[in-house]
TORKOL-4160 file (C-alpha; in steps of 0.2 Angstrom, whole numbers, padded with zeros to 4 digits, m for minus):
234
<pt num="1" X="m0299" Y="m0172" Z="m0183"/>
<pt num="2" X="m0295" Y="m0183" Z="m0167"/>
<pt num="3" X="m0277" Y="m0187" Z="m0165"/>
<pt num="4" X="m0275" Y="m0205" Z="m0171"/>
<pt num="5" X="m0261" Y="m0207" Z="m0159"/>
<pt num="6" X="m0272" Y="m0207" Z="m0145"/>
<pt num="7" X="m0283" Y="m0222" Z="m0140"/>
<pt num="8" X="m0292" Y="m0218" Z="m0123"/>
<pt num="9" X="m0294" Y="m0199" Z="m0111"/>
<pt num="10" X="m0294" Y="m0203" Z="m0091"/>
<pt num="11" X="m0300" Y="m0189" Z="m0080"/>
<pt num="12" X="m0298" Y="m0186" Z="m0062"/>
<pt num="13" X="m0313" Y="m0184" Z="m0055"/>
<pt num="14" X="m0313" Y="m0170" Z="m0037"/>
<pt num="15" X="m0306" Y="m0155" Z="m0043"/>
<pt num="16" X="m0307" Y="m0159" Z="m0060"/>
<pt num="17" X="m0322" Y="m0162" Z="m0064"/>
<pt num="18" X="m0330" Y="m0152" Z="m0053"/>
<pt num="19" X="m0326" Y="m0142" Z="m0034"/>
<pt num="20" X="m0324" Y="m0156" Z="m0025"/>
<pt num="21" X="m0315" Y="m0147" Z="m0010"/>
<pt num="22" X="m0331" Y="m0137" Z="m0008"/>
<pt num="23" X="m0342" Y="m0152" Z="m0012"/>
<pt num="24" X="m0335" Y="m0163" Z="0003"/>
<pt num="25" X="m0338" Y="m0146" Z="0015"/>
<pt num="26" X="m0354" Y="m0145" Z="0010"/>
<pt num="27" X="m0357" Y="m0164" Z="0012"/>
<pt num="28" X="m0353" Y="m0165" Z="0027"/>
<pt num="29" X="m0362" Y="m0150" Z="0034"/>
<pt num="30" X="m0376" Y="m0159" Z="0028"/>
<pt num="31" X="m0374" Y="m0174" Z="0038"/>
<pt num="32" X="m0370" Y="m0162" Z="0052"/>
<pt num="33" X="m0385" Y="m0154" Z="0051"/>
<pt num="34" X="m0395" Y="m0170" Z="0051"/>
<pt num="35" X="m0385" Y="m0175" Z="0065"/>
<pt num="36" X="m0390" Y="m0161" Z="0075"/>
<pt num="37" X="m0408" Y="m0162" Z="0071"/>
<pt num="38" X="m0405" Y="m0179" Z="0074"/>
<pt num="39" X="m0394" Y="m0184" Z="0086"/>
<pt num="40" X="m0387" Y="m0167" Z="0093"/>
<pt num="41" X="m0377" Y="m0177" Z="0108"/>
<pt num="42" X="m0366" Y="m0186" Z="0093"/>
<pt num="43" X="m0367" Y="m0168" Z="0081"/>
<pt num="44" X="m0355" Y="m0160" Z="0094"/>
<pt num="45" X="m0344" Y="m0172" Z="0095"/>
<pt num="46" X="m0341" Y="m0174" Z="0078"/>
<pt num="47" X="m0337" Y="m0155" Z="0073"/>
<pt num="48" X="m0322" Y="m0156" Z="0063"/>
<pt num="49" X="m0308" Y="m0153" Z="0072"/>
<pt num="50" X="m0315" Y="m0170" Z="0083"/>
<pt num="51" X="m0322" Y="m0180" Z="0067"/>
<pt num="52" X="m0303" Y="m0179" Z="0063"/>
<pt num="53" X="m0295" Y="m0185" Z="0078"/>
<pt num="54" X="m0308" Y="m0197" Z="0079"/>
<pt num="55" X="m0304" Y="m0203" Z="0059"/>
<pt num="56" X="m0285" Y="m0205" Z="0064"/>
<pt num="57" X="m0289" Y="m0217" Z="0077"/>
<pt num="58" X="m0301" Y="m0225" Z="0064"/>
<pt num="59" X="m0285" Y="m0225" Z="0050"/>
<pt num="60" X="m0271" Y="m0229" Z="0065"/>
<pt num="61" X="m0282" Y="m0247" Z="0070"/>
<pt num="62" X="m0289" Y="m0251" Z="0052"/>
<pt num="63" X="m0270" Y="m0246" Z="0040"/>
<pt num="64" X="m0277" Y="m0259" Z="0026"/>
<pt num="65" X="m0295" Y="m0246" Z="0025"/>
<pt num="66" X="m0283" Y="m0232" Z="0020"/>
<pt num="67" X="m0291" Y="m0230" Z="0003"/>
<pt num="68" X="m0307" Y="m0235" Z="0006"/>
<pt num="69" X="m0317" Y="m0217" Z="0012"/>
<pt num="70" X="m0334" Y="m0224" Z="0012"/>
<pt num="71" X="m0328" Y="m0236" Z="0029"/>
<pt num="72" X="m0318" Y="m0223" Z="0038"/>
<pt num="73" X="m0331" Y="m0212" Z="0038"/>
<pt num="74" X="m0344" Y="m0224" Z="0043"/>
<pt num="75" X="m0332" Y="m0231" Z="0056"/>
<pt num="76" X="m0330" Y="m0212" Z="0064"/>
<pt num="77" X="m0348" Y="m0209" Z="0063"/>
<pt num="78" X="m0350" Y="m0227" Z="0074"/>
<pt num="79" X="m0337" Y="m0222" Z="0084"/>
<pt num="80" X="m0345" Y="m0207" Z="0089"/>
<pt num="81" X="m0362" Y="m0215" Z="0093"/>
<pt num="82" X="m0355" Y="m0228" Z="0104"/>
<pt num="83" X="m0346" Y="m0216" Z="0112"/>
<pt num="84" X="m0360" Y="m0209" Z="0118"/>
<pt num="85" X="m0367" Y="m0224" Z="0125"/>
<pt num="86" X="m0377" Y="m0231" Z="0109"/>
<pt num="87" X="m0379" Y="m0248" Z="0109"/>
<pt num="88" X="m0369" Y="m0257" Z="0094"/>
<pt num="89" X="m0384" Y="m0259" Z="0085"/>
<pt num="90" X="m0390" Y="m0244" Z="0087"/>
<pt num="91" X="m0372" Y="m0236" Z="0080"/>
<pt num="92" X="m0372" Y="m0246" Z="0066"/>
<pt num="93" X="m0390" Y="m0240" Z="0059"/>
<pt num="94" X="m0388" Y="m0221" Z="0065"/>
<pt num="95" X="m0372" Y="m0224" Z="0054"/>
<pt num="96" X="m0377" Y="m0229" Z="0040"/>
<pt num="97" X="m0393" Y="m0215" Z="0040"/>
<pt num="98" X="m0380" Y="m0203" Z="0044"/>
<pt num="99" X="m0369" Y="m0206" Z="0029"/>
<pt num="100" X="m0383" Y="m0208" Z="0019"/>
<pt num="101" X="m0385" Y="m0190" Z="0021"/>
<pt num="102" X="m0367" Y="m0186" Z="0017"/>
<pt num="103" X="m0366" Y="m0197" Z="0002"/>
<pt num="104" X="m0383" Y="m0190" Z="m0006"/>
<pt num="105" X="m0375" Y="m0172" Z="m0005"/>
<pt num="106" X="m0356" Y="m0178" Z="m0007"/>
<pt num="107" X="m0364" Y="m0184" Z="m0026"/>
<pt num="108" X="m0376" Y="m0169" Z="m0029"/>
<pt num="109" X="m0360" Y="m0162" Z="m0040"/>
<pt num="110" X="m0358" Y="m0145" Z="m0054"/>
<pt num="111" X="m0348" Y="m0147" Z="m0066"/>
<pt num="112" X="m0335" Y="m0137" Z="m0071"/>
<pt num="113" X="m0342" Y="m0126" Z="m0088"/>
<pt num="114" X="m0342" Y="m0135" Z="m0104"/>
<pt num="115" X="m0335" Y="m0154" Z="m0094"/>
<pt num="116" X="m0351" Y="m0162" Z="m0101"/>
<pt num="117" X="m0349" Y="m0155" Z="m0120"/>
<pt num="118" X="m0330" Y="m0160" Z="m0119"/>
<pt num="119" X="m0336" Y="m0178" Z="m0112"/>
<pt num="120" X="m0348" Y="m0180" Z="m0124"/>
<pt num="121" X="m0337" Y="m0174" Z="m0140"/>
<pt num="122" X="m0322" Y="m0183" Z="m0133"/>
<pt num="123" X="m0331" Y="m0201" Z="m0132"/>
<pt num="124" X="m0335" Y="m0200" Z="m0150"/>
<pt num="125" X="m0318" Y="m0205" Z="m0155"/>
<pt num="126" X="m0308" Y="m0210" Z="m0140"/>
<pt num="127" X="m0312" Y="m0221" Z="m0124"/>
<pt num="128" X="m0314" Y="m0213" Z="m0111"/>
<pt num="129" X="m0310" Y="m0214" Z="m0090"/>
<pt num="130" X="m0312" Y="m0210" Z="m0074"/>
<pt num="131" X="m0300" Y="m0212" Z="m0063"/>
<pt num="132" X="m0300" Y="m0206" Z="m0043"/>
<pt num="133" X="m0295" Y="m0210" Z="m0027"/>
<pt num="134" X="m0312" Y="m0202" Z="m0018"/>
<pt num="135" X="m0331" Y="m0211" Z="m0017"/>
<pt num="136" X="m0340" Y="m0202" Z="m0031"/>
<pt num="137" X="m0354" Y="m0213" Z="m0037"/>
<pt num="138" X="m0354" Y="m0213" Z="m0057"/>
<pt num="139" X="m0370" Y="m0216" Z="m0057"/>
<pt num="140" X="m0379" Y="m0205" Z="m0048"/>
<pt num="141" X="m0368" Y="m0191" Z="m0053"/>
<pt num="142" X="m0373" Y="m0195" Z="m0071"/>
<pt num="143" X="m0354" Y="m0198" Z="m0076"/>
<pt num="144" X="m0357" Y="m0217" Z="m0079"/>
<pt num="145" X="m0365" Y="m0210" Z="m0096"/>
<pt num="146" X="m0350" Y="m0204" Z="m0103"/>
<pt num="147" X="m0337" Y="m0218" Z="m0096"/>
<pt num="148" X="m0330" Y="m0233" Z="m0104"/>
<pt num="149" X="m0319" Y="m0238" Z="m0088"/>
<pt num="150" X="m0320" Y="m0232" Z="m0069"/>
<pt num="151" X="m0308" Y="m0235" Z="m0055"/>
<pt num="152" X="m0309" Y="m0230" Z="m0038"/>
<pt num="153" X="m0295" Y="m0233" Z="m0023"/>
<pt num="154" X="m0311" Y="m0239" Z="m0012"/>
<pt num="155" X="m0312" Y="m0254" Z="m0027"/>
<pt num="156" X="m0295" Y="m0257" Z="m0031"/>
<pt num="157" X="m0287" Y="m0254" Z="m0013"/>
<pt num="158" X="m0273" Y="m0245" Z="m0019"/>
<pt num="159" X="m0275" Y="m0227" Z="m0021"/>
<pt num="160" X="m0264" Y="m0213" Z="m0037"/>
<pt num="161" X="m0250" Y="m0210" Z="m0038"/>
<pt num="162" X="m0248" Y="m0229" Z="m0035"/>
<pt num="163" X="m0243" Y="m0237" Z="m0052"/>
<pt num="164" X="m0255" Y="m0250" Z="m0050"/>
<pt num="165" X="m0268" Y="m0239" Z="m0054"/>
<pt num="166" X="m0263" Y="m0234" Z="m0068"/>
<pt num="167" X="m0258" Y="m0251" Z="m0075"/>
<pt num="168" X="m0276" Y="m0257" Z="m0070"/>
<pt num="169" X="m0282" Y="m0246" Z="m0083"/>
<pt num="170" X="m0271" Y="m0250" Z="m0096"/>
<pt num="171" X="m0272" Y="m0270" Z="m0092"/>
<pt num="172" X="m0291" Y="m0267" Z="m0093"/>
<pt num="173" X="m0290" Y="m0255" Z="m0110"/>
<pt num="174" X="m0278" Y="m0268" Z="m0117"/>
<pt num="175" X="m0267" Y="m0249" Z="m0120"/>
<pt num="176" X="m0251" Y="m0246" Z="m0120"/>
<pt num="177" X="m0245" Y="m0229" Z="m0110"/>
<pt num="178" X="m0241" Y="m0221" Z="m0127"/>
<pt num="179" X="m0259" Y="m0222" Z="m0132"/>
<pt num="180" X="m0267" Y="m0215" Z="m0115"/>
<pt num="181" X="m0268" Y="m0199" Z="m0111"/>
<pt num="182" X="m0273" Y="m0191" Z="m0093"/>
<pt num="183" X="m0280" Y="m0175" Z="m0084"/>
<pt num="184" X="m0280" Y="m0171" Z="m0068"/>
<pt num="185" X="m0276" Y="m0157" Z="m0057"/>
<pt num="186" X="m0265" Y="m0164" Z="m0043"/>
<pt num="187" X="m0244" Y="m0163" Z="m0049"/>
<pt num="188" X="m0240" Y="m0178" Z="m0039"/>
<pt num="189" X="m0257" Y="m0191" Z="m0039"/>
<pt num="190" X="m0263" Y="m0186" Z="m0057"/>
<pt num="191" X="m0247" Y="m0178" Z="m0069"/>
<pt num="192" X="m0232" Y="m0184" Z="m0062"/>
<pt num="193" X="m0239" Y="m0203" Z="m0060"/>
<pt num="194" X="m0246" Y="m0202" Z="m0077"/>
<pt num="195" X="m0232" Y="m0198" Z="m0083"/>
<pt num="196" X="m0221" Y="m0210" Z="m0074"/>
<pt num="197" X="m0232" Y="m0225" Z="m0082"/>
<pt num="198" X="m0228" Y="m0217" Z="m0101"/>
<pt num="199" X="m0244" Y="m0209" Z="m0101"/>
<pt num="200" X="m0246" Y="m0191" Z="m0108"/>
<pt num="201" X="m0255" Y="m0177" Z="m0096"/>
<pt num="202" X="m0263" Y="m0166" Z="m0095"/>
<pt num="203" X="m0264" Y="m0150" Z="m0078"/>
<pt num="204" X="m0278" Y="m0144" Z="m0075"/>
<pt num="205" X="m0277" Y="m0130" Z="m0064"/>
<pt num="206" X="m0290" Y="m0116" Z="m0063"/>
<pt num="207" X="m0281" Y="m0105" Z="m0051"/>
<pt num="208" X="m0266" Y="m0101" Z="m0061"/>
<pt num="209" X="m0252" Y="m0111" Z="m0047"/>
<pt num="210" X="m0235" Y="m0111" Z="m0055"/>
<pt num="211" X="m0228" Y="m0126" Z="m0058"/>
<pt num="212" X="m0215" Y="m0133" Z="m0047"/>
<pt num="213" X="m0208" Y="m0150" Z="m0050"/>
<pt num="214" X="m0197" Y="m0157" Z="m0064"/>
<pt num="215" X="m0206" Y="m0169" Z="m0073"/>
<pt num="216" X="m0216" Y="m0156" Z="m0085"/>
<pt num="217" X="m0236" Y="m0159" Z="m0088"/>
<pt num="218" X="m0237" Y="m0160" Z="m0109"/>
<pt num="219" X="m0251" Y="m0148" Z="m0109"/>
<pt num="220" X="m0259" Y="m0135" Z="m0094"/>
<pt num="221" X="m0277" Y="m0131" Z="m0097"/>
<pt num="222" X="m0289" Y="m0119" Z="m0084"/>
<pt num="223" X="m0304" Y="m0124" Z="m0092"/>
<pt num="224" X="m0313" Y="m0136" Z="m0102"/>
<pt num="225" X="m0316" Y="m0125" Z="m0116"/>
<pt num="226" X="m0302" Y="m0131" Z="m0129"/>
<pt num="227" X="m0300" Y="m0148" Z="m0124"/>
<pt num="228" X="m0301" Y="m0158" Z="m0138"/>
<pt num="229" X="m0289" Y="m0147" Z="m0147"/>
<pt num="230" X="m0277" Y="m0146" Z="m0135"/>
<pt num="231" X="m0280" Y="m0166" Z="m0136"/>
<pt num="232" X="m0277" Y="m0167" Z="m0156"/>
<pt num="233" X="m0260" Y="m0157" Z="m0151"/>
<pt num="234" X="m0253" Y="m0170" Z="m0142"/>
């Protein structure tokens, strides 16, 4: 029986729902790649260690972008074509084909064992969210299917742990905290703020990290197997 108590489930999405570390790597070797094939001047100059310096001068000029990853790497990605002696025009449309290549491999996600049977039992009785400071596209990752509510930093300009994130969920749920529950795998951005709001939450974390800060998750999962009881526990 689903736990009356409980109203609506928000998940994190990278590292989550699926290996997002190792997603964003692959992503942007992708776009490397194309680059190379390309446009091999501006693939040099944008290996990481020089996309990063190149992203903290992007960040540094543009603080109000902060959240939104979509512009920052779009920006870098102009950057570097001007910097080799692109015209602007030019910049702006190798860009945008560039970043298309990222984003078309930054959404080709796996998820995690048993995410989409948990999703799909879980909406049957609560609402459910997704809730993450990255760029996934709900869509063509096939999450919008199983979503009642998405928020993104890039939309909402603030990015978790800020409370306003949290709230903007619950003001659009029309929830209160107590009714919310949330999973995520970062102790700061997804538990810790959670639980800060009122929330419960849930950590997920695969790799068996002991936990280290004083405000306790309510529940630790590694996998998605026994979700929905862990959930009728609450």
């Amino acid at each position: 029986m689903p736990n009356k108590k409980i109203k609506l489930i928000s998940f994190d999405l990278d590292d989550t729902l699926w290996d997002g570390k190792n997603l964003i790597r692959q992503a942007h070797q992708a776009m490397h790649d194309w680059l190379d094939k390309n446009h091999a001047d501006v693939a040099e100059s944008i290996q990481l260690d020089k996309y990063f310096a190149l992203r903290q001068d992007v960040l540094s000029e543009h603080p109000q972008h902060a959240h939104h990853l979509t512009f920052i790497r779009k920006e870098v990605l102009r950057r570097a074509f001007i910097n080799k002696h692109y015209s602007p025009e030019q910049a702006q449309l190798h860009a945008e084909n560039a970043f298309a290549t990222f984003y078309q491999h930054r959404n080709k996600i796996t998820f995690f064992p048993h995410v989409l049977h948990s999703l799909s039992t879980l909406k049957k009785h609560y609402l459910i969210a997704a809730l993450t400071n990255g760029n996934a596209d709900p869509i063509t990752t096939g999450l919008h299917a199983h979503l009642d509510f998405f928020f993104s930093a890039e939309h909402l300009g603030i990015a978790k742990p800020d409370p306003g994130f949290y709230s903007a969920l619950l003001d659009a749920a029309q929830l209160s905290a107590e009714q919310c529950v949330h999973i995520g795998d970062h102790p700061q951005l997804d538990v810790i703020a959670a639980k800060k709001m009122g929330m419960k939450a849930i950590w997920f974390n695969p790799e068996g990290y002991c936990w280290q800060e004083d405000i306790q998750a309510d529940r630790e999962i590694n996998n998605f197997y026994q979700l929905d009881k862990i959930i009728n526990s609450l």
